[in-house]
C-alpha angles and dihedrals in degrees: 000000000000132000121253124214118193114232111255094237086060087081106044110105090042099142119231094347085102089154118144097236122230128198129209120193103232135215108221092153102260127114082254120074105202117203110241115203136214151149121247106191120183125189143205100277100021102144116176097309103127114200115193114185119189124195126215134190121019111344145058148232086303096080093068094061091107094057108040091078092059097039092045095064092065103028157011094276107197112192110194123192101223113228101290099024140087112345097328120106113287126207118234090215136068096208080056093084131057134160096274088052094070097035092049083049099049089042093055091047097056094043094059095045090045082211107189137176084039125177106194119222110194142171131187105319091004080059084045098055104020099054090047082053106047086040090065091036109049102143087070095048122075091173147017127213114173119180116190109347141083143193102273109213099213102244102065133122108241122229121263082252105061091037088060093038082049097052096047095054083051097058107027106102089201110039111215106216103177093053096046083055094044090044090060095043128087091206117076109243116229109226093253086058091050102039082053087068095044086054104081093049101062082156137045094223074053087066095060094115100049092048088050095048099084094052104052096067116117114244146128108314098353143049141041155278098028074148101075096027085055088057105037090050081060095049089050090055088061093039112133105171120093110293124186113182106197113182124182104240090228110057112117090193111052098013082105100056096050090084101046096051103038077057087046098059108058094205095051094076086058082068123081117270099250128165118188101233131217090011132119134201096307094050087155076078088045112055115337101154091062085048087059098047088051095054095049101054092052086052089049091050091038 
């Protein structure tokens, strides 16, 4: 088990992601201290709003691009790659992650930056990791918006989709990142987009994490980390800070789990009933801009 680091040229002809990358050594418990990367962009009239917006399955800090102009105007917007993804340290092996990795990590990450007066911004695994987090740390959270996630309780079916999605990334011996993202995208991607996916992973060792995402998910017979989802599902039913959950209306994959935790968090009912439309999983592609506008205004109103 070794640590992977993508070459930076890999990198180079990323389009309108022209963020100057930082790197924190973080602690996940283990003898090895992997360097975890991400972008911090301030703007003009930034304030001491802090946006943290955390990534899932497959991608990186890149697919925010769209949303860190808008985000920026009125915040600190900080962009982590999670382990395994973007420009931060991957893994070779897939036995090398587990659940605790990425929370340690993102644990580690927040703690160095003290970042404070937070609204989470969190889609699939970044909604996995990030709403068990600021659950248990609230004090460093004002405001939760999840996008199409949840808080699986360990014990649920998953829909036809995943389980295909699931399979395939079992079976496949190359794993084709920019068509698994693509595939899950209303917009047509230009090459230069998808090629910018493809970027982080120049090996296929390289692509351990994304293959070990899946499953990982915490669901009946299988994943991990129903632990921290269970509690954190219990924490969300006493929350009592600002919630927006904002779900894209085509995405075959979370579209099921927008109801039940809109009804889970009692403040998110006080939020306008909003569905992204004509977007997919990755609704960041598909309309990211709007997504921005959204988010600041319930930070405006909040």
């Amino acid at each position: 088990m070794s640590l992977l680091t993508t070459p930076e040229e890999r990198f180079a002809d990323v389009p309108d992601y022209d963020y100057d990358p930082q790197f924190l050594e973080v602690d996940v418990g283990r003898d090895e201290t992997p360097q975890m990367a991400y972008v911090d962009v301030e703007g003009e009239g930034a304030g001491d709003e802090t946006f943290l917006c955390l990534h899932g399955e497959p991608t990186w800090g890149f697919l925010y691009r769209k949303m860190i102009p808008g985000l920026s105007e009125r915040g600190r917007v900080v962009v982590p790659d999670l382990l395994g993804f973007g420009r931060s340290d991957k893994y070779d092996s897939r036995e090398a992650y587990d659940y605790e990795l990425h929370y340690r990590a993102l644990d580690s990450f927040v703690e160095q930056l003290d970042l404070s007066n937070v609204t989470l911004v969190c889609q699939d695994w970044g909604g996995i990791l990030g709403l068990p987090y600021a659950t248990a740390n609230e004090e460093r959270f004002a405001r939760l918006v999840p996008m199409n996630t949840g808080v699986p309780s360990g014990r649920q079916e998953m829909p036809e989709a995943w389980e295909e999605f699931r399979s395939f990334v079992e079976r496949v011996e190359e794993l084709p990142i920019g068509m698994l993202i693509q595939n899950a995208t209303a917009t047509e991607l230009s090459d230069a987009e998808l090629a910018a996916y493809e970027a982080p992973f120049h090996t296929e060792a390289a692509k351990a994490g994304a293959r070990e995402f899946p499953d990982m998910v915490p669901r009946k017979g299988g994943g991990d980390g129903a632990e921290h989802t269970q509690r954190a599902a219990k924490e969300l039913q006493e929350w009592e800070k600002p919630a927006f959950v904002l779900f894209a209306d085509s995405d075959p994959i979370t579209r099921g789990n927008r109801d039940p935790l809109r009804d889970l968090i009692p403040t998110a009912s006080d939020q306008p009933d909003v569905w992204v439309e004509g977007a997919m999983h990755f609704l960041q592609e598909d309309a990211g801009e709007a997504i921005a506008e959204h988010i600041v205004e319930f930070v405006d109103r909040t």
